[in-house]
Kinemage of the C-alpha trace (Angstrom):
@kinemage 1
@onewidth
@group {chain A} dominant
@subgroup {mainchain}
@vectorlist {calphas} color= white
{ca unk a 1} P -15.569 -11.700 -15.504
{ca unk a 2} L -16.998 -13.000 -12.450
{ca unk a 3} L -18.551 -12.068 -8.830
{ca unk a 4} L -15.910 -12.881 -6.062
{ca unk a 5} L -16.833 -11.474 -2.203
{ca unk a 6} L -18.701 -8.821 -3.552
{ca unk a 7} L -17.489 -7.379 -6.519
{ca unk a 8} L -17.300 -8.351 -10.419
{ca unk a 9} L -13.611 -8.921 -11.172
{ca unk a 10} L -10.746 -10.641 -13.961
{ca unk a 11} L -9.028 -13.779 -12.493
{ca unk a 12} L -5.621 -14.850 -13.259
{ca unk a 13} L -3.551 -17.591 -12.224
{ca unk a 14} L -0.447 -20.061 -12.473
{ca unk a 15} L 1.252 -22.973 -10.408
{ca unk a 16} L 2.152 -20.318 -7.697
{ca unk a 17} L -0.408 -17.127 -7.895
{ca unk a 18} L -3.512 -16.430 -8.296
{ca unk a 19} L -5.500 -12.499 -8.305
{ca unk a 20} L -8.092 -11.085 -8.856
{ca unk a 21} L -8.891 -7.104 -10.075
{ca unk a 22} L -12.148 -5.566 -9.604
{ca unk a 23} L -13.817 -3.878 -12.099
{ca unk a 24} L -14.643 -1.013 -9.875
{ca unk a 25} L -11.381 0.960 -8.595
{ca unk a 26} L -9.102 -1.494 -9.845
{ca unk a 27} L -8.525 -2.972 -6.563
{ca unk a 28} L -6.094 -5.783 -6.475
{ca unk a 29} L -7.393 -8.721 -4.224
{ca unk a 30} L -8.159 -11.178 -3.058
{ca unk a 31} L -4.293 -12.493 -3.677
{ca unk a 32} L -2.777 -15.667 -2.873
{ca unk a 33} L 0.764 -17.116 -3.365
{ca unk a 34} L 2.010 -20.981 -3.103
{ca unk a 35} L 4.820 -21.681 -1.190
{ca unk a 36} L 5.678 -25.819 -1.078
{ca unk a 37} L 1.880 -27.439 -0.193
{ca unk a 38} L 0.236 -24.320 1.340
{ca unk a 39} L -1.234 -21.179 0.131
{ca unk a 40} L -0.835 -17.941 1.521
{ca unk a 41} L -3.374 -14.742 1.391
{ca unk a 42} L -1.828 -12.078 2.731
{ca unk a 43} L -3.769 -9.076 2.072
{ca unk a 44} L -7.140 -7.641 3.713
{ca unk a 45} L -10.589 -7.917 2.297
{ca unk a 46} L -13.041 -5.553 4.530
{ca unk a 47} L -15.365 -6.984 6.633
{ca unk a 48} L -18.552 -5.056 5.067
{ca unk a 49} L -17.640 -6.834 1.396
{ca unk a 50} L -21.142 -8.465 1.402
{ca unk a 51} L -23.117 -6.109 2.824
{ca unk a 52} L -25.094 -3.295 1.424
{ca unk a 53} L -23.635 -0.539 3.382
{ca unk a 54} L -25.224 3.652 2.873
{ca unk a 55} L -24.897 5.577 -0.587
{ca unk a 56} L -23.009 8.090 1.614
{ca unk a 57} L -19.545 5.997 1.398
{ca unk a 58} L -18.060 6.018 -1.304
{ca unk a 59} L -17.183 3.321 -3.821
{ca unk a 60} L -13.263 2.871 -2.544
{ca unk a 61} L -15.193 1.543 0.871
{ca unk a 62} L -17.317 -0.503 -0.331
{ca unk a 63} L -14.849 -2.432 -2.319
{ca unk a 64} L -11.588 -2.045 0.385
{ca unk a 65} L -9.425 -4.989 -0.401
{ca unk a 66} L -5.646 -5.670 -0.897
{ca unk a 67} L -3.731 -3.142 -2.754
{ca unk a 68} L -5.266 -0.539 -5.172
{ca unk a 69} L -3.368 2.436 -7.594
{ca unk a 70} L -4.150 5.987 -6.458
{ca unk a 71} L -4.230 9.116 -8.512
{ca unk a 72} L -4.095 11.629 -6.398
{ca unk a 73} L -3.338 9.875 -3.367
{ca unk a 74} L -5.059 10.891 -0.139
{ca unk a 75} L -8.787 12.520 1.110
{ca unk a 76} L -8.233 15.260 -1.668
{ca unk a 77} L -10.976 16.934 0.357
{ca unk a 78} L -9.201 20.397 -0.050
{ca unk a 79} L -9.630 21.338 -3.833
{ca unk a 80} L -6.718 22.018 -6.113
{ca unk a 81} L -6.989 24.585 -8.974
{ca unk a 82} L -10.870 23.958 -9.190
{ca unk a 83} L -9.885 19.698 -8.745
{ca unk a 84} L -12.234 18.156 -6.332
{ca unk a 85} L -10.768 14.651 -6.631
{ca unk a 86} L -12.744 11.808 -4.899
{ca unk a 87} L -10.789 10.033 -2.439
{ca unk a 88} L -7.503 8.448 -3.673
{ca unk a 89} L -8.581 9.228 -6.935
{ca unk a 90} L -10.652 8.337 -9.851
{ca unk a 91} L -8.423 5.015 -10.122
{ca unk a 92} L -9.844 3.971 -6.813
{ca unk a 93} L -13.337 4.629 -7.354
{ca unk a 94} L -14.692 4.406 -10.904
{ca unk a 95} L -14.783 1.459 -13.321
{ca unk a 96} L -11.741 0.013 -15.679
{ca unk a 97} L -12.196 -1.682 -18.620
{ca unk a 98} L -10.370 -4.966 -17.946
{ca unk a 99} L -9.026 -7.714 -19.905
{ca unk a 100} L -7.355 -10.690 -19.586
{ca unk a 101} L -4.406 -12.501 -21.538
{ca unk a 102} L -2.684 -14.942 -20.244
{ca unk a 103} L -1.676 -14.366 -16.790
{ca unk a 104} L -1.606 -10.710 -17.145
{ca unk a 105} L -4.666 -8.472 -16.805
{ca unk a 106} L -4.563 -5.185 -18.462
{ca unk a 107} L -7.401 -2.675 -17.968
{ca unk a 108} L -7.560 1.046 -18.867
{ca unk a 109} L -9.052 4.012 -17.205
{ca unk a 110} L -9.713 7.325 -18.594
{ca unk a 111} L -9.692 10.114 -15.563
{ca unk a 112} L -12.862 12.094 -15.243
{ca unk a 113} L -11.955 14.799 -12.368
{ca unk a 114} L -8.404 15.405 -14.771
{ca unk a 115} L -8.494 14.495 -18.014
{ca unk a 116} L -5.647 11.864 -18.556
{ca unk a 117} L -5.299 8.111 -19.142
{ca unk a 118} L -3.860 5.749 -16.870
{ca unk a 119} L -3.080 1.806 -18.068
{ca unk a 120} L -3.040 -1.035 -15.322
{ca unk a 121} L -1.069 -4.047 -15.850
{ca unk a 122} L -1.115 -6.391 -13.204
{ca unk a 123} L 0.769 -9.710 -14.025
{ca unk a 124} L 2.017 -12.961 -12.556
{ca unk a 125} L 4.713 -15.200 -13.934
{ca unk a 126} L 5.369 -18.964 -13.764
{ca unk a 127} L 7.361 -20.501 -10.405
{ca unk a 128} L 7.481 -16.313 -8.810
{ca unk a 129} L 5.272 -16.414 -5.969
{ca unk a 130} L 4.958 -12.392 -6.544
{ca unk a 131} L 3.010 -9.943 -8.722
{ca unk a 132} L 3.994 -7.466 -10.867
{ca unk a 133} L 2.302 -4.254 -10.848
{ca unk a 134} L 2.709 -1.182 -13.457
{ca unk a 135} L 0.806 1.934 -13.658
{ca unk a 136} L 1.291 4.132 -16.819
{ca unk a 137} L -0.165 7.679 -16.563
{ca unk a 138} L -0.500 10.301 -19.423
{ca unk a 139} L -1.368 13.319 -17.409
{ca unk a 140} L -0.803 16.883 -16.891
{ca unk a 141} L 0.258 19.083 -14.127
{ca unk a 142} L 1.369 18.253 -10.598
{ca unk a 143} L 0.151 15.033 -8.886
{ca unk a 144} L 0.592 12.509 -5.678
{ca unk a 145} L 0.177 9.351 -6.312
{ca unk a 146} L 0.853 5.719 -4.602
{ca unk a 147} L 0.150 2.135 -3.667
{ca unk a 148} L -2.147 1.476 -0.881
{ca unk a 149} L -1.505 -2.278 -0.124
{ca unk a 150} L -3.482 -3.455 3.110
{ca unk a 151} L -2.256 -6.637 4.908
{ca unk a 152} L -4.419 -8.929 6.820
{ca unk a 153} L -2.616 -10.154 10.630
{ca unk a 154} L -4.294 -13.789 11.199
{ca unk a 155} L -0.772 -14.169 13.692
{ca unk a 156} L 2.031 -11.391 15.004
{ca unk a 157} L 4.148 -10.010 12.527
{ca unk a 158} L 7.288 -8.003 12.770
{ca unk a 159} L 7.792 -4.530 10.662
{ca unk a 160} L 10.906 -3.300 8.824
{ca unk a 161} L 11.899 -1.065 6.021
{ca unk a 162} L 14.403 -0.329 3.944
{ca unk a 163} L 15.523 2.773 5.774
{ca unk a 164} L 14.258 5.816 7.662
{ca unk a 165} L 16.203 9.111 6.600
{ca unk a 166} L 12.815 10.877 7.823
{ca unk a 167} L 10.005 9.986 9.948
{ca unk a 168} L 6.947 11.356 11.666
{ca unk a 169} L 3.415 10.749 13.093
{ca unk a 170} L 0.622 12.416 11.131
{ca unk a 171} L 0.988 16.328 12.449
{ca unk a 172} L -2.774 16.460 12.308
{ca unk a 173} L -5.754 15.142 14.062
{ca unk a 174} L -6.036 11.302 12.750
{ca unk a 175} L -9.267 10.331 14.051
{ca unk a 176} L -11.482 12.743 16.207
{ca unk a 177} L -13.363 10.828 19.206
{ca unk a 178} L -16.475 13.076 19.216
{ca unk a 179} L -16.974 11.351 15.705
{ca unk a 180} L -16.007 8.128 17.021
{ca unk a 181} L -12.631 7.702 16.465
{ca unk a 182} L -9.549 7.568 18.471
{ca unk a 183} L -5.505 7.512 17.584
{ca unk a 184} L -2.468 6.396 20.375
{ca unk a 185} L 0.281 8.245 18.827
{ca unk a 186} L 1.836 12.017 19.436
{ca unk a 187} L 0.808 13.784 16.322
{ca unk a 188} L 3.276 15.519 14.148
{ca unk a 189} L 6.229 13.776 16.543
{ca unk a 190} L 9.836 12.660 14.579
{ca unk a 191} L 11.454 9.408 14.409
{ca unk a 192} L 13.994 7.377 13.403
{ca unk a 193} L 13.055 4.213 14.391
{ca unk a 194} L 10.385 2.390 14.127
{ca unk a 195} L 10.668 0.985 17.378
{ca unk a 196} L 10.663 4.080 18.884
{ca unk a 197} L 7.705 6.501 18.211
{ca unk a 198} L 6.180 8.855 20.783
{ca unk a 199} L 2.773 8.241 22.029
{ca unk a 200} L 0.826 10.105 23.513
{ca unk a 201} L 1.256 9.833 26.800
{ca unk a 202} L 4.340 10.630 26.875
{ca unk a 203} L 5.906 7.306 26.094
{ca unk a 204} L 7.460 5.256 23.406
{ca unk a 205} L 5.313 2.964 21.112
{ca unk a 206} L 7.221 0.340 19.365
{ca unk a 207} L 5.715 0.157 15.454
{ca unk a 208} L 8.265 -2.981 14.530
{ca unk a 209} L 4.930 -5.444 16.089
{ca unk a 210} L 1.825 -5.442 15.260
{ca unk a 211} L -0.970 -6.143 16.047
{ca unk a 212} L -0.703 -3.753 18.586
{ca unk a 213} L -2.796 -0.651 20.278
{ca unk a 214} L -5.859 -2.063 19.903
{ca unk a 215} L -8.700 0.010 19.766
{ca unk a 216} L -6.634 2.804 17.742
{ca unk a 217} L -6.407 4.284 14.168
{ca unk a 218} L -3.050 5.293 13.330
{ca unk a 219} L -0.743 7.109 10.181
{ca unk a 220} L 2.836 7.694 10.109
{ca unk a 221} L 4.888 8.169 7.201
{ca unk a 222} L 8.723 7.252 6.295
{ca unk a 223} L 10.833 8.536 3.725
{ca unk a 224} L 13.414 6.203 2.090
{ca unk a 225} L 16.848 7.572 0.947
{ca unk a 226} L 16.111 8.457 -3.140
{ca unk a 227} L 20.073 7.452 -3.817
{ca unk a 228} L 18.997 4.041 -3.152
{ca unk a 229} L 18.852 1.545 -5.656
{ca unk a 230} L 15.885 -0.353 -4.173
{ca unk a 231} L 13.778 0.822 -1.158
{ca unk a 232} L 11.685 -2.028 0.281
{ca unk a 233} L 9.022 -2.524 3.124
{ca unk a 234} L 8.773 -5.897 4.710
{ca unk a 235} L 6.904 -8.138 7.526
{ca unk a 236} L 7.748 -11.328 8.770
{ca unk a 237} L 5.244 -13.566 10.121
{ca unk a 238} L 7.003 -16.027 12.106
{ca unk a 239} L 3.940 -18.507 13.097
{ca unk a 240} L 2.967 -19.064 9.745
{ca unk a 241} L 6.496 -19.204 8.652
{ca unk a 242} L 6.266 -16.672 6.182
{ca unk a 243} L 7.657 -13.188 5.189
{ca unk a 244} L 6.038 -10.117 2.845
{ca unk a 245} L 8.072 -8.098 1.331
{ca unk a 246} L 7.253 -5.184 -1.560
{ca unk a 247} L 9.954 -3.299 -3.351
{ca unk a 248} L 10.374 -0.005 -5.749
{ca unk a 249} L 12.552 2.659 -6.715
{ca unk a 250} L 12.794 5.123 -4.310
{ca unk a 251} L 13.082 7.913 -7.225
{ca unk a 252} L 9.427 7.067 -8.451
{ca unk a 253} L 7.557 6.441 -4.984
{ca unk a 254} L 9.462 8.081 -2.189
{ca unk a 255} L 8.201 6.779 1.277
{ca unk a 256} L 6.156 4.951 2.880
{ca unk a 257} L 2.687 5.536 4.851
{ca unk a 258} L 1.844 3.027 7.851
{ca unk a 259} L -1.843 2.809 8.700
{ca unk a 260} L -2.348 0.688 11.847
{ca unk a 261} L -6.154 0.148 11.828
{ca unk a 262} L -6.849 -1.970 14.679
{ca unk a 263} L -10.580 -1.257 16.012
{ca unk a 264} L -10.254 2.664 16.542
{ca unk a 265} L -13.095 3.471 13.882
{ca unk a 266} L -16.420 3.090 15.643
{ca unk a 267} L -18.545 4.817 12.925
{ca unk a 268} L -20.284 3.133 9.960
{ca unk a 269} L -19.405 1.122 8.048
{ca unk a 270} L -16.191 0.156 10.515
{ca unk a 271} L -17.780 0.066 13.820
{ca unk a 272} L -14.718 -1.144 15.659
{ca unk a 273} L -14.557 -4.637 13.346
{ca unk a 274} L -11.549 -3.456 11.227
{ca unk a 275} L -8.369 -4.991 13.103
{ca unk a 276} L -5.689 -6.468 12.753
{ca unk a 277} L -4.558 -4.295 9.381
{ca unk a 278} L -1.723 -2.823 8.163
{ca unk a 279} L -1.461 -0.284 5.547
{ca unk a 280} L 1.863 -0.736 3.852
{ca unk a 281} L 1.106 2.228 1.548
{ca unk a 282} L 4.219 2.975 -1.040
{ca unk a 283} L 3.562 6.590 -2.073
{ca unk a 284} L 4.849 9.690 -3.210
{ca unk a 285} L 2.420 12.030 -1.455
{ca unk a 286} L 1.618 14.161 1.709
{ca unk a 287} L 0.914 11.166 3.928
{ca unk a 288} L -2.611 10.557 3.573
{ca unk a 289} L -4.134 14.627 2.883
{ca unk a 290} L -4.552 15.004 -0.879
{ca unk a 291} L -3.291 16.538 -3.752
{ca unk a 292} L -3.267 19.988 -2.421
{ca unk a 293} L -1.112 19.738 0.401
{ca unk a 294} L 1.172 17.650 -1.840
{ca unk a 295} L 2.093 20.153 -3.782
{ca unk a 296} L 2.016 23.245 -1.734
{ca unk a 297} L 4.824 23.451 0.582
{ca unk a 298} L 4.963 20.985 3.128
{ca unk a 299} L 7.365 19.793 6.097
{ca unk a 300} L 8.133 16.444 3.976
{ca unk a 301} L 8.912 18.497 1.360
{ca unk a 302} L 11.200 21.173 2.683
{ca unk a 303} L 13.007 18.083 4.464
{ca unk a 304} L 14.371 17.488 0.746
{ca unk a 305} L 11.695 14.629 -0.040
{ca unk a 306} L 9.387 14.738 -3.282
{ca unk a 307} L 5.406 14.659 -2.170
{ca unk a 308} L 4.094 15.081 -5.858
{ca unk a 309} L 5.747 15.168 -9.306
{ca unk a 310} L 4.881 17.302 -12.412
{ca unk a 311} L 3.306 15.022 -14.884
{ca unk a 312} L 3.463 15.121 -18.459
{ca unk a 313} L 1.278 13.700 -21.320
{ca unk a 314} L 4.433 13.801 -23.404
{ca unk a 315} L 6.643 11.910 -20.752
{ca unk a 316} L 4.319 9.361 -19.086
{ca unk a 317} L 4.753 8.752 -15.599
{ca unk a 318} L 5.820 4.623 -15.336
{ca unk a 319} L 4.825 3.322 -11.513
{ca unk a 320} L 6.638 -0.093 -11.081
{ca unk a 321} L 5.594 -1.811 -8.089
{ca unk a 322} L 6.529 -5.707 -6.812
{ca unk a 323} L 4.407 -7.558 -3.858
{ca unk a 324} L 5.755 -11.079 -2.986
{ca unk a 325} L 5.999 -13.888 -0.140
{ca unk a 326} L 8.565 -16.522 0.703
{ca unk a 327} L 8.846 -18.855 3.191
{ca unk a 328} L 11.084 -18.718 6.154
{ca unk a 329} L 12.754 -21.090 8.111
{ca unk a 330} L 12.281 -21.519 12.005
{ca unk a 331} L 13.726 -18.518 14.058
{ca unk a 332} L 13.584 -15.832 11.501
{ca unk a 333} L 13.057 -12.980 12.377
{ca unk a 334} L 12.582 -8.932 11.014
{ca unk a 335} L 13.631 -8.222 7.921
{ca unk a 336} L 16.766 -6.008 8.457
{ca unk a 337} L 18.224 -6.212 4.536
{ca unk a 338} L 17.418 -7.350 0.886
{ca unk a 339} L 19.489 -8.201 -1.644
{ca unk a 340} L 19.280 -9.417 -5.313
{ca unk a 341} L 21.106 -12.317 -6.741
{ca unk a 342} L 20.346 -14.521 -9.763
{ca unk a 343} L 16.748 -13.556 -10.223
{ca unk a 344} L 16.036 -14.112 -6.862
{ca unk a 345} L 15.266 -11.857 -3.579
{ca unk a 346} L 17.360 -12.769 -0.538
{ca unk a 347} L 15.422 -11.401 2.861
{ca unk a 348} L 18.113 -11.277 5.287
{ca unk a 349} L 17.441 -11.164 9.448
{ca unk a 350} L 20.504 -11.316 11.093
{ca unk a 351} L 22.512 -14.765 9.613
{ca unk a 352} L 18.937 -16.251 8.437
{ca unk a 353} L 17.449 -15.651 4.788
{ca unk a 354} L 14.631 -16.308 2.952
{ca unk a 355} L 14.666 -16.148 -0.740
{ca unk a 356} L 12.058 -15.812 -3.514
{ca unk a 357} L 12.002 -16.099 -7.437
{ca unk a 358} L 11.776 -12.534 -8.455
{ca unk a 359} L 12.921 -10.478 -11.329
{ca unk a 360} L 13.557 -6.787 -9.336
{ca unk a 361} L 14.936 -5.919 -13.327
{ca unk a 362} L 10.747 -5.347 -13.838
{ca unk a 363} L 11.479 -1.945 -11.723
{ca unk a 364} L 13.606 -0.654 -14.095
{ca unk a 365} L 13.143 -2.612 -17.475
């Protein structure tokens, strides 16, 4: 164990990877990935890391960095049969016991708010520049749950995903400017392309670039066809030659939540320094509200998308999850398809690719 920007965590490593987990919430980060001579870090770490900030936020903020499980997903701050979950869960807040072997770091949790057990493996192979998440939970009764990666924009980066068969702004209030924060974006408006999502004042906002609307906090969600095979999420940043991509089965986490956090939180411990991030947040959930709304009828939900699943102890619930780089060559651009071939991950924009060492079998296996 050791203290890294903050926060006692397990290290791993090998010729192209390197993590680090915290001890508290099971955060995954910092993370960096070697393509040919030069390293890349693409996920956040929050600004506050090495400051003492009030005993009123809770532990999830004061640790904020790169991608983290959570069970239930969301503020959770309406309860749910006598649940009061903290936000995004136990498995964001408390303390795992971790352990290391090899270049995979296992750590265990057992949930206090619902009793349960959920296993964290988190583990990086020789020549992949990509890690390998997997979340085993022994729980019972309905639940949201998802990723909540959070990427760091040092340059412009383009947006894509997989597909959109249903897309909309957060319906509610996002950030409330009498507390200090402020959102760009029509609440509860449709889409279908990224490109094109209504703002509002009455135009169009275009979500595939970001940074972008500074001085605004953000959340829309997109829901990924569940007959695919695959669903991914991807940016390409073409300045630093490089391209993100994450991928899962669409059966297991069903869309994806966007957080653009670019300034718009001017309340403690944020106060307007927290830009340039995107939250590329892999869930099956209620976009960000909690377990409650994810399993009481929803608009997601009567669209024909799953926003919680019943667990059982009996039938553990197995959350796959792969986060990788590769380089790209001059010119690329957005992601618009991935395919698998030979253990490797083809990124395709238009007649350029990228590829990366990657086994997508782990989804499945």
């Amino acid at each position: 164990m050791e203290r890294h920007l903050g926060q006692v965590c397990e290290h791993i490593a090998t010729d192209s990877a390197e993590a680090r987990v915290t001890q508290t919430g099971g955060h995954l980060g910092p993370v960096r990935f070697r393509l040919g001579d030069r390293w890349i870090e693409p996920f956040s770490v929050a600004p506050w890391h090495d400051e003492s900030i009030g005993p009123e936020n809770p532990p999830i903020i004061r640790v904020l960095r790169g991608d983290f499980f959570c069970l239930p997903f969301g503020g959770n701050s309406t309860p749910y049969n006598g649940e009061q979950h903290p936000v995004h869960g136990d498995t964001a807040n408390v303390d795992w016991a971790l352990a290391v072997n090899g270049a995979l770091i296992l750590s265990s949790l057992q949930t206090q708010t619902r009793p349960g057990k959920v296993r964290k493996e988190i583990a990086l192979r020789e020549g992949h520049s990509a890690v390998y998440s997997r979340h085993t939970v022994e729980m019972d009764g309905p639940m949201c749950f998802g990723h909540h990666a959070m990427l760091k924009f040092n340059s412009p980066g383009l947006v894509s995903v997989s597909s959109i068969a249903y897309g909309q702004v957060f319906p509610g209030q996002f950030e409330h400017p009498s507390q200090g924060g402020y959102s760009w974006l029509k609440p509860g408006a449709r889409f279908y392309s990224l490109g094109e999502v209504p703002a509002i004042d009455g135009g169009l906002a275009d979500l595939t670039r970001y940074p972008a609307r500074e001085g605004f906090e953000d959340l829309v969600m997109v829901c990924a066809d569940p007959s695919l095979d695959m669903a991914w999420t991807a940016v390409t940043f073409p300045e630093e030659g490089f391209v993100y991509f994450a991928i899962r089965d669409p059966k297991v986490l069903a869309s994806t939540v966007l957080w653009h956090s670019n300034g718009g939180r001017h309340y403690p411990p944020w106060n307007g320094r927290h830009r340039g991030v995107l939250g590329v947040e892999d869930v099956t959930a209620y976009f960000h509200c909690g377990l409650a709304e994810s399993v009481e009828p929803n608009p997601v939900q009567a669209a024909g998308f799953e926003t919680s699943k019943l667990l059982s102890q009996d039938h553990p619930l197995d959350v796959r999850y792969v986060m990788g780089v590769a380089a790209t060559p001059a010119g690329f651009g957005a992601v618009d398809s991935i395919a698998v071939e030979n253990s490797q991950v083809i990124l395709f924009s238009g007649n350029d690719r990228a590829t990366a060492k990657c086994d997508v079998g782990f989804l499945t296996a």
